[in-house]
N, C-alpha and C positions, 0 to 999 in steps of 0.2 A: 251822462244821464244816469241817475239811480231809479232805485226802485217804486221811490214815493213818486216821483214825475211817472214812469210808466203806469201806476196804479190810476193814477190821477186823469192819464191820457184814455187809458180803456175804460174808466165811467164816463167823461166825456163823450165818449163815441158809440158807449151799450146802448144798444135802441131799446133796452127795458130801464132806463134809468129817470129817472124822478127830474120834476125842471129843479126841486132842492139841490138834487147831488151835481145834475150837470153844472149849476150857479158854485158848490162848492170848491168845483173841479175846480171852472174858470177862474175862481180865487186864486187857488193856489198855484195855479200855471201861470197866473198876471203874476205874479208874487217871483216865482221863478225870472221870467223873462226880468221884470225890472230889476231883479238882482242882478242878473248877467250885464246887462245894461249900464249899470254903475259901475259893475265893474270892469267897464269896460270890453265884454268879451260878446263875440258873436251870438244873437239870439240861436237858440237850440231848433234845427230843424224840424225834427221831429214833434215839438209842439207845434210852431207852425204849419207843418201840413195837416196835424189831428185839427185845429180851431179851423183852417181853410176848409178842409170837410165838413165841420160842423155847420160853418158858418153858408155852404149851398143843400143843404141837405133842408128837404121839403117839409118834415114831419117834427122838428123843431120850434119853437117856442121864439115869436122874435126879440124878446128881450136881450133872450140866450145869444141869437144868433146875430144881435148889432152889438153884445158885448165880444163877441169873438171878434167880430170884425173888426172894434177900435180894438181889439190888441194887434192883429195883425196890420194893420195901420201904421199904428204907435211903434211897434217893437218889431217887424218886420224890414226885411232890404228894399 
C-alpha cells in the first residue's frame, strides 16, 4: 500500500470531508481495487475495511455510501 491509497483512505473516512472529495476518494480506491483485480492479486484490506466503515456510518451521503458498498460487493472476498 502507498501513500496515495493511504491519503485517499483518510479523506474517505474525515468526517469534515465534502461528498466531492469523499466521491473522489471512492474513485481512486475503485480504481486501485480493479487494478489489483486484473492483476490478479488479492483486494488490499485496508481499503476494504475503510469503504465497510464508510459504507455503515449514519452521517453519510447515500450515494456515497451504495457506491462503497458495490465495491465491496464487486471487489471484496
Amino acid at each position: 500500500m502507498n501513500s496515495e491509497v493511504n491519503q485517499s483512505i483518510e479523506r474517505l473516512l474525515d468526517k469534515d470531508a465534502t461528498s466531492a472529495q469523499r466521491k473522489m476518494a471512492l474513485k481512486q480506491l475503485g480504481e486501485v481495487l480493479e487494478e489489483d483485480y486484473i492483476l490478479n492479486l488479492p483486494p488490499q484490506r485496508p481499503i476494504l475495511k475503510a469503504l465497510e466503515s464508510l459504507s455503515r456510518r449514519g452521517a453519510v451521503e447515500s450515494a456515497v455510501k451504495s457506491k462503497a458498498k458495490k465495491l465491496i460487493k464487486e471487489y471484496g472476498l
